[in-house]
BALO-757963 format. One record per residue (C-alpha): x, y, z negated. Coordinates in steps of 0.001 Angstrom, whole numbers, padded with zeros to 6 digits, always signed. Layout:
XYZ;...
end
This chain:
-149462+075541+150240;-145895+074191+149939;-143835+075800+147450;-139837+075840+147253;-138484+072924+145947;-135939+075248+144517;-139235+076559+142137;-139717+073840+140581;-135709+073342+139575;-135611+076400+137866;-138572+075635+135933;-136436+072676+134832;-133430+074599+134287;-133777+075021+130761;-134683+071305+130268;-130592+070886+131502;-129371+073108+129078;-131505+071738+126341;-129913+068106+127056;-126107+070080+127289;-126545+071280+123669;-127907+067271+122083;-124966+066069+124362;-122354+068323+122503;-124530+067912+119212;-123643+064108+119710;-120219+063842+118950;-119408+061841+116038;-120748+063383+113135;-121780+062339+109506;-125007+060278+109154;-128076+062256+109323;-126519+065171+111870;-128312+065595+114561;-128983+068409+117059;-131635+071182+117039;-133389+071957+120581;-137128+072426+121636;-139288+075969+122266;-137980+077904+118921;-138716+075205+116878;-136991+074812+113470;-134353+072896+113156;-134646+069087+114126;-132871+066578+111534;-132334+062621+112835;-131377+061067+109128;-131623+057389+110482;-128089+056886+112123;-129460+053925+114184;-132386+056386+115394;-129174+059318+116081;-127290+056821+117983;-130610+055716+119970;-131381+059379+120874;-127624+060536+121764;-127091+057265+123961;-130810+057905+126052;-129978+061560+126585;-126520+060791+127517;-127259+058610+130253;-126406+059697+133640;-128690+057818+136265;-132082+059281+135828;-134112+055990+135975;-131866+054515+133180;-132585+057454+131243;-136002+057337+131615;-135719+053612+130680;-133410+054586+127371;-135822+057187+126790;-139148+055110+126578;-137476+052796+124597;-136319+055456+122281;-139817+056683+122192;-141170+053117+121695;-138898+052243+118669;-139409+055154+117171;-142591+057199+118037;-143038+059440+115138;-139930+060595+115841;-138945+063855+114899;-137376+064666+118586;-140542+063368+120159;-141223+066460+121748;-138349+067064+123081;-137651+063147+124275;-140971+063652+126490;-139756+066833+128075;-136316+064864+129488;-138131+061763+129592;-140903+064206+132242;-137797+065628+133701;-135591+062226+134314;-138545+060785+136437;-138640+064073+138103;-135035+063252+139145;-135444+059699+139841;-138560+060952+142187;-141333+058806+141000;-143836+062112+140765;-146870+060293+139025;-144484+059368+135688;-143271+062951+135559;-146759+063978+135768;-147896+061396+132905;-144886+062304+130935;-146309+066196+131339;-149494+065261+129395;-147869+062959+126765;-145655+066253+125859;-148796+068328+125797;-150449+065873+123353;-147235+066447+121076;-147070+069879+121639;-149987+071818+123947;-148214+074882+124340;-145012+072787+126023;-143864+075486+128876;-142051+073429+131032;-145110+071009+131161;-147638+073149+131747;-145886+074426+134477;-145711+070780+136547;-148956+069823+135963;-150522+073825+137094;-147930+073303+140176;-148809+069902+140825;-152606+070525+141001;-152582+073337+142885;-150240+071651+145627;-153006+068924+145381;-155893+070891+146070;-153992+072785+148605;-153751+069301+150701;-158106+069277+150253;-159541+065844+150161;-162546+064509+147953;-160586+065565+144762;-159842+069068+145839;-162461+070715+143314;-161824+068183+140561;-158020+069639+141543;-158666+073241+141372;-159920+072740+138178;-157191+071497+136603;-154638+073823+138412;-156892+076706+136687;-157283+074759+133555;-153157+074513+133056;-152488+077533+134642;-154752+079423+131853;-153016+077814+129337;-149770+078637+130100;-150282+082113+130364;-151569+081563+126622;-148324+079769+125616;-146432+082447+127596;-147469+085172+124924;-145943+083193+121978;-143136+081697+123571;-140166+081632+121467;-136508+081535+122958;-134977+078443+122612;-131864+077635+120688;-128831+078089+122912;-130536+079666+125605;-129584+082555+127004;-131578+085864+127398;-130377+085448+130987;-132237+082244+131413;-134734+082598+128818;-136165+085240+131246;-135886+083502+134294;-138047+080577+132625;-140509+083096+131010;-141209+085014+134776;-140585+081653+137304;-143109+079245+135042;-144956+083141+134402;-145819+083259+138671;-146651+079148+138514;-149522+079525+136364;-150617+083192+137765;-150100+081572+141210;-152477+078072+140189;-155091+080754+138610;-155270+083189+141360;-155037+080178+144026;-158239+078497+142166;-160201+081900+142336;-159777+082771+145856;-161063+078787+146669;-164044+080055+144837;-163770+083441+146511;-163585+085404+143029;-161543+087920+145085;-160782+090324+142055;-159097+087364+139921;-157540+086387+142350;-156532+089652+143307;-155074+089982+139783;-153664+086784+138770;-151884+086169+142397;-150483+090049+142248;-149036+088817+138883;-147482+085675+140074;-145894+087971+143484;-144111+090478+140534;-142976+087639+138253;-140849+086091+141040;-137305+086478+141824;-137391+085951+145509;-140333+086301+148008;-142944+083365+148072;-145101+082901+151163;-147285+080775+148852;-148507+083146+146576;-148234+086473+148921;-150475+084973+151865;-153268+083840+149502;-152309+087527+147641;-153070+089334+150840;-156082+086927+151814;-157507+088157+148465;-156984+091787+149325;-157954+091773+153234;-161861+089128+152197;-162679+091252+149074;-165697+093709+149487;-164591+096267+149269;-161007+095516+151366;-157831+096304+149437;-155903+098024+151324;-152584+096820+149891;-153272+093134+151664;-151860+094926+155089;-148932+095424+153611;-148670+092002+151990;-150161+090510+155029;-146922+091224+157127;-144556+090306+154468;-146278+086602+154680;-145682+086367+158231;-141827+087492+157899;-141746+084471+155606;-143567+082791+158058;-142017+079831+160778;-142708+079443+164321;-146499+079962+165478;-147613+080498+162508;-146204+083998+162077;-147784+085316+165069;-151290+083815+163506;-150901+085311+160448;-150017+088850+161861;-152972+088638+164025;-155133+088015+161408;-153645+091195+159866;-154376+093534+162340;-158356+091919+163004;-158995+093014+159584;-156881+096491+160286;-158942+097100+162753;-162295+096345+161217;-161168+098382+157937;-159361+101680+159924;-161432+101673+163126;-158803+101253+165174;-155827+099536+165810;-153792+103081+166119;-151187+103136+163192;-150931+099313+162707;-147269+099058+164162;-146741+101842+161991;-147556+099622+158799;-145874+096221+160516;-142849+098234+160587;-142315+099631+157441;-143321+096725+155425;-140587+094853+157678;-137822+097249+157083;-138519+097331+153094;-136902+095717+151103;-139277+095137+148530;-142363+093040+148281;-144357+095575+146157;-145953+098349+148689;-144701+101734+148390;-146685+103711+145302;-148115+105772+148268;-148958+103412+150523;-152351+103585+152007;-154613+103019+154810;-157430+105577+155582;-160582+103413+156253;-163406+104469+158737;-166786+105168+157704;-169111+104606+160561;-171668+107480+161238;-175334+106752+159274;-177906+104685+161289;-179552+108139+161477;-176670+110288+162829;-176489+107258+165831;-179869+107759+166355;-179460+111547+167036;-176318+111199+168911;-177660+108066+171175;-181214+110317+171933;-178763+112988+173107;-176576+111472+175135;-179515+108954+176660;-182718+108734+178332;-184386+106433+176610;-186052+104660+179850;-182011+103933+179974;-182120+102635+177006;-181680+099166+176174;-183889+097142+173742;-181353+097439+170768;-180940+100567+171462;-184147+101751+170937;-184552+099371+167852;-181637+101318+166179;-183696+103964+166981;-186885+103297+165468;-185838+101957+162710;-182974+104584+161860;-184788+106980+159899;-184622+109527+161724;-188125+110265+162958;-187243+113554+165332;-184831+110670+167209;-187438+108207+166779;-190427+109962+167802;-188344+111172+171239;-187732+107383+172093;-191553+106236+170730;-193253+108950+173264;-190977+108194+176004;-191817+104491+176088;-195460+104187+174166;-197855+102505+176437;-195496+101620+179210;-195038+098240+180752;-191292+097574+180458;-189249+094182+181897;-186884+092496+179441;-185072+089181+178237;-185028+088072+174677;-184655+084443+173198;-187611+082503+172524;-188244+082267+168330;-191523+080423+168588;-194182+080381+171171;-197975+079771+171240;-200554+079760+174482;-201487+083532+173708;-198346+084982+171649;-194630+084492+172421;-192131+085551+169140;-188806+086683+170365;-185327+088561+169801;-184206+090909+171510;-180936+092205+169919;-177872+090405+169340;-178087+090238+165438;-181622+089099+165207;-180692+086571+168004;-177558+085414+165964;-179925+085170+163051;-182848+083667+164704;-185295+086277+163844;-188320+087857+165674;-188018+091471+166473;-190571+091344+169069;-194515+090134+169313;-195524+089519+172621;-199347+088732+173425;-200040+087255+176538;-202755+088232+179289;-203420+084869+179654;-202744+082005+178153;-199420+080739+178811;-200019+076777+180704;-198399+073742+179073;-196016+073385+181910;-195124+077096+181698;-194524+076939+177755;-191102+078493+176831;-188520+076669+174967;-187295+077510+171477;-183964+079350+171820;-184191+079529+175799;-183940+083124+177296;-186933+083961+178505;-187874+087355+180935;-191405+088825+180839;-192670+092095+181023;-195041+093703+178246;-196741+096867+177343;-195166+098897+174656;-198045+099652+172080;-196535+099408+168256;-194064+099042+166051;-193264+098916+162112;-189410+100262+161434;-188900+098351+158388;-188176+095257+158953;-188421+095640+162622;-191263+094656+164756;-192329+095841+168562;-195529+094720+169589;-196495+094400+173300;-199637+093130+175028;-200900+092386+178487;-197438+089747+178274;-196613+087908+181826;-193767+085427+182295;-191308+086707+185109;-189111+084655+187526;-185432+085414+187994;-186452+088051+190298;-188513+089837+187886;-191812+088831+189792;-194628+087669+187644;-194757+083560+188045;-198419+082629+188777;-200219+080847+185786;-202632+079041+188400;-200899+075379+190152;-200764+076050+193313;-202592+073773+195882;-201846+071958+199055;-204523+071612+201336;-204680+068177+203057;-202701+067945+206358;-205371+068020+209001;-205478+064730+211142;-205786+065064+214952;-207444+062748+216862;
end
């Protein structure tokens, strides 16, 4: 995640116009005068001229490292200061100029220890933790954290916030929604790491609305949210393609594709997707229409694909998982047709060696219990099965059994009278076989 630099300037916007009004404040004035500034505080009184002219010279300074400089020794001289607050907050946003990121962020926490509910501080350290634990590395947890932790609190702060003096509604707004979608964004980012889709459903749907212009870095992790909860939001294929519009080179085509797998697995189909790319590309809004929606298959019961597989199939046709989804679907007219047809027959198959013994082989025959390394079939062997002849674990492995049980739940066929087959499907002989001696002639 790399958000706009231009972000993080407005979230230091007011910070300028705080400094404007000290800088006019500073004009010559009687002893004792001094400006007022912070987050709706009272009115801030200087009454030591020497401690005035320190303060008006540090915030007047152009050059952001010589600010910074004038600014620590302002705070040094003078550290009960009644402008302490506000000295920390330039002091956090001159190092920001001068680019030396690690100051800004230590000058962040000094302001929070003079003032915890500090806005414009909260928002660089919940930005600059979730930018860190979007990069991973060891820390990345540790990162989260603390990208949660700050964003929290400044929604907290947000609900008290007072206007500052000077400000403008105007600008007083923009501050309130653009630090508003940091900490939503660092919240929701930190619950979908931890895959609490429904915070970070809500937070990152927050930080999307707060914003003035479209942010790929809180609408892809906003749609990621929608498209990995269980159940799938619907509203994340809508959000989905306004992430890759914001998206640059390869990476758009990636994300849209990602879009329409999860389309697909939610609707069925992939009928109607162009239909969705295209009017969330010709809106003009990020917010989905109030009526947007995306009708969602429901695959028939185990039970109805049962009854529609016997109908349409012989089951001698039938394939291993097929009759498995049979048997086990509940529905015993469908499952007794399939039982009687293949009870007590001797059938060929391949299924992946689970574990083996001399006398009984476990194995899986369908593709899930494969992928998840479970048994759905117990074959016993008519004979001991030789050391040299002993299957592998996880090796495919063709033999031919007679069908005589099985328990639906959790599934289980059991054959006997087992054989191991060659690649032709001919039984291979247990027995070595032998070479008689070459006879000699004389």
């Amino acid at each position: 995640m790399k958000k706009s630099l231009v972000m993080m300037l407005l979230v230091f916007a007011a910070s300028a116009m705080v400094q404007q009004c000290y800088a006019q404040a500073a004009q010559p004035a009687p002893a004792g005068q001094a400006a007022a500034g912070g987050q709706g505080a009272q009115k801030k009184e200087i009454k030591d001229p020497a401690e005035y002219n320190a303060y008006v010279n540090a915030i007047q300074q152009q050059n952001p490292a010589q600010k910074a400089q004038a600014l620590e020794a302002f705070l040094q001289t003078y550290p009960n200061t009644v402008m302490k607050e506000d000295a920390l907050e330039l002091l956090m946003v001159a190092y920001q100029q001068a680019g030396d990121a690690q100051k800004s962020l230590d000058a962040a926490t000094r302001v929070l220890q003079a003032n915890p509910n500090n806005i414009r501080a909260l928002a660089l350290l919940a930005y600059n933790y979730r930018a860190a634990a979007s990069a991973g590395g060891p820390q990345m947890q540790d990162n989260l954290a603390k990208a949660k932790q700050y964003g929290e609190q400044g929604l907290q702060a947000l609900q008290t916030m007072k206007k500052p003096d000077g400000m403008t509604d105007a600008d007083f707004n923009k501050l309130h929604n653009e630090t508003g979608a940091i900490f939503d964004g660092a919240v929701g980012f930190a619950a979908l790491q931890a895959k609490d889709y429904a915070t970070a459903q809500k937070d990152l749907l927050e930080a999307v609305s707060w914003e003035s212009q479209p942010n790929i870095a809180d609408i892809y992790p906003l749609a990621t949210a929608d498209l990995e909860a269980k159940p799938m939001n619907p509203q994340g294929f809508w959000f989905i393609v306004k992430a890759a519009n914001l998206a640059q080179g390869p990476g758009q085509q990636q994300i849209l594709d990602y879009g329409k797998k999860k389309y697909v697995r939610y609707h069925g189909s992939d009928q109607g997707w162009d239909d969705v790319v295209n009017q969330a590309k010709s809106s003009a809004s990020i917010m989905p229409p109030a009526n947007f929606t995306v009708t969602q298959y429901i695959p028939p019961s185990p039970a109805e694909q049962a009854a529609d597989l016997v109908k349409n199939k012989d089951p001698k046709q039938m394939s291993f998982a097929e009759w498995e989804l049979v048997l086990s679907s509940g529905n015993q007219q469908a499952a007794d047709t399939v039982w009687n047809a293949i009870k007590d027959k001797a059938v060929k198959l391949a299924a992946n060696v689970i574990s083996s013994t001399p006398t009984t082989v476990q194995l899986a025959g369908s593709d899930d219990d494969i992928e998840a390394k479970k048994a759905d079939i117990t074959l016993n062997m008519a004979k001991p099965i030789p050391a040299r002849l002993s299957p592998a674990v996880g090796t495919l492995m063709t033999f031919q059994g007679t069908v005589t049980s099985y328990t639906p739940t959790p599934f289980m066929m059991t054959m006997t009278d087992g054989m191991l087959l060659d690649k032709n499907g001919n039984p291979i002989s247990s027995t070595p076989a032998t070479h008689r001696p070459a006879h000699k002639t004389q």
